[in-house]
N, C-alpha and C positions, 0 to 999 in steps of 0.2 A: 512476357512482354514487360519491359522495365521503361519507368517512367522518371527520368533526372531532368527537376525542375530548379530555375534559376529565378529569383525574383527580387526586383529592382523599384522606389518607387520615387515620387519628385520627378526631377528629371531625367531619370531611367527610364528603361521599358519592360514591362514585364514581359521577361522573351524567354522560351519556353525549349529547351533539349531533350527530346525523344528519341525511342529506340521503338519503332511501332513498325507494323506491317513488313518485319524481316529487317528494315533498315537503320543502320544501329549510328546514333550519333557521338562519330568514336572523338575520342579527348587525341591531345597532341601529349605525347612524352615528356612530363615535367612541368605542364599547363599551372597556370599560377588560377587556384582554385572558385577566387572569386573577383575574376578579371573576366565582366560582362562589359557586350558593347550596348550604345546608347540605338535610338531609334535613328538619329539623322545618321551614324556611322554607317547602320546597316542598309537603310535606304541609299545613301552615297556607294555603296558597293551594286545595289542593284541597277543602279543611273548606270555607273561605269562598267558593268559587267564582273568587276571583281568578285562577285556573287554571281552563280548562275541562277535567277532567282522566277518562282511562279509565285501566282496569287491562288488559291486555290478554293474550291467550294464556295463561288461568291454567289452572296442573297443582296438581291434587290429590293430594296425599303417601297415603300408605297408614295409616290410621288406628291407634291406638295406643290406649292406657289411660294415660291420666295418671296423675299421685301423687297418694295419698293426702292426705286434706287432713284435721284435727278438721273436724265440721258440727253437734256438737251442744255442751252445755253438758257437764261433769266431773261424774260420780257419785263423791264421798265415803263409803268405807264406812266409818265409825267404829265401828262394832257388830261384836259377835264373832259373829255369825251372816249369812246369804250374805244381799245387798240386793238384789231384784229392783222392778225400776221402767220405766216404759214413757219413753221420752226421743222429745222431739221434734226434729226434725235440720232443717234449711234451708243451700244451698247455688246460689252463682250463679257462673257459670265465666265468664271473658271474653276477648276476644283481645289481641294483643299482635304488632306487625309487628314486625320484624327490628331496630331499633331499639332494642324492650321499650317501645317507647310503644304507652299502650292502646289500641284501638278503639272506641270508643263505640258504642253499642247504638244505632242511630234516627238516625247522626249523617251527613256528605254520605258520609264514607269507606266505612264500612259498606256506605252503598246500593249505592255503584259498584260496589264488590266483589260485592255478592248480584247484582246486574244481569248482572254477567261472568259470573260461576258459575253461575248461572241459563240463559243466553245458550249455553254449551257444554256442561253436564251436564245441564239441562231438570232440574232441583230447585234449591231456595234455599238459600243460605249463611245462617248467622247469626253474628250476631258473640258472642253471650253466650247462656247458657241457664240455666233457672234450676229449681230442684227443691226439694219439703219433701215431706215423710212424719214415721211417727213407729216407734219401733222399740222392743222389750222386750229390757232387759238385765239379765243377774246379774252382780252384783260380790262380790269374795268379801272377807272381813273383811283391814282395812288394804290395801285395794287401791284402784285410781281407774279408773274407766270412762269411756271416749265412745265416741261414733260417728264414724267415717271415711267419706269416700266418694271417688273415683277416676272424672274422666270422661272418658267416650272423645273424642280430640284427635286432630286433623287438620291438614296445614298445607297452604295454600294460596300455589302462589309466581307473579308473573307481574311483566311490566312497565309500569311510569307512564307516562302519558306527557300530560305538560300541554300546552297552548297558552296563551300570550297574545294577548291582543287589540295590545296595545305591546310591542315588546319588553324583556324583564326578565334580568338579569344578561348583556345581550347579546345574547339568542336568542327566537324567538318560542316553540320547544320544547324541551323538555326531556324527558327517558327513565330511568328509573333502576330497577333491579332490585329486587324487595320479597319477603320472604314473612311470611306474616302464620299463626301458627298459635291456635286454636279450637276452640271444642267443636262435634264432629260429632254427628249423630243414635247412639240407641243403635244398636248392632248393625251399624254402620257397618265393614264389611270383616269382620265377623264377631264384632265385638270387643264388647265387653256394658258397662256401668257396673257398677261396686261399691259396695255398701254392707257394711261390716261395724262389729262390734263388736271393741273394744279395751282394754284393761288393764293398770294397771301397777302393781309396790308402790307404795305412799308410801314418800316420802324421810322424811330423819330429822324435818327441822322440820315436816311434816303428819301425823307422825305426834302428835309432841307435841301439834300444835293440836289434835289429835282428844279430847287429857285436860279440854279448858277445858269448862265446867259446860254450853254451850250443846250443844255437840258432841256430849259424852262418851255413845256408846250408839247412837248415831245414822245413820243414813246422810243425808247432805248435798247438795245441787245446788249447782257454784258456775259460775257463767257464763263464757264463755270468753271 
């Protein structure tokens, strides 16, 4: 069993050619020796299929609570008395491999990934999830209101591993290590989503905007 490693670092990737379990990662005739591709090249081959490409032996990280994020629009209280108002919130979370390049929702990357995860935990991966509700807030005079919300995130790491039909950068395979972190279901390890409410003084220049004739008395919605 022979082991032909290739190693790249910065904006390479360290991607790795083996010859394991019978299967041999044979070179192209005259392959230019140290003609490695990048992460995005190899990922763009497994989008488009020019790779036939799995994920393979993925482990599931121990679920978390992401950061807080705004999800709804800014309560303005101009008026000297407390603003209570019902706010509508909207919220869509998505993945991001090790990279920090996205995962697209519905796209080949995704599938494969749900297919693996699917294949050894017997439930599906998603790559993005998406959430709205609406929620009652009081803000109290010269203050500013939103809504937050925190989702439960998961990371999933495993290994690539393409084929070609011809050989590309010299090799018919390629292997390269990944992990991809995403929003899990709720209650996932025990761990819950949050929605809350938040507030802060106004600064000095919203406080002034608050004298202009339109304002002045007012509580405000301004879009975020």
């Amino acid at each position: 069993m022979t082991n032909n490693r290739a190693m790249r670092y910065g904006s390479r990737l360290l991607v790795t050619t083996v010859a394991a379990c019978g299967i041999a990662a044979a070179a192209a005739p005259n392959a230019v020796a140290d003609e490695q591709p990048t992460l995005p090249q190899l990922t763009a081959d497994c989008a488009s299929g020019e790779g036939k490409c799995t994920f393979n032996s993925p482990q599931l990280g121990e679920a978390y609570l992401g950061e807080f994020r705004q999800v709804s629009d800014s309560l303005f209280n101009c008026s000297t008395s407390d603003a209570t108002q019902s706010m509508t919130w909207n919220d869509t979370v998505g993945s991001t491999d090790s990279a920090g390049v996205s995962v697209t929702a519905g796209g080949k990357i995704a599938g494969i990934i749900d297919l693996s995860v699917t294949a050894t935990y017997s439930h599906t991966w998603s790559s993005t999830h998406s959430e709205s509700s609406s929620l009652g807030m009081t803000v109290k005079p010269g203050e500013v209101g939103w809504i937050s919300r925190a989702q439960v995130m998961q990371k999933v790491s495993g290994t690539w591993q393409t084929h070609y039909d011809s050989p590309k950068w010299g090799h018919y395979y390629w292997f390269w290590q990944d992990a991809i972190t995403g929003p899990a279901p709720n209650g996932t390890d025990g761990t819950s989503n949050a929605v809350v409410v938040k507030s802060r003084k106004m600064t000095a220049a919203e406080k002034k905007s608050c004298s202009a004739d339109a304002r002045a008395g007012r509580a405000l919605v301004q879009q975020r």
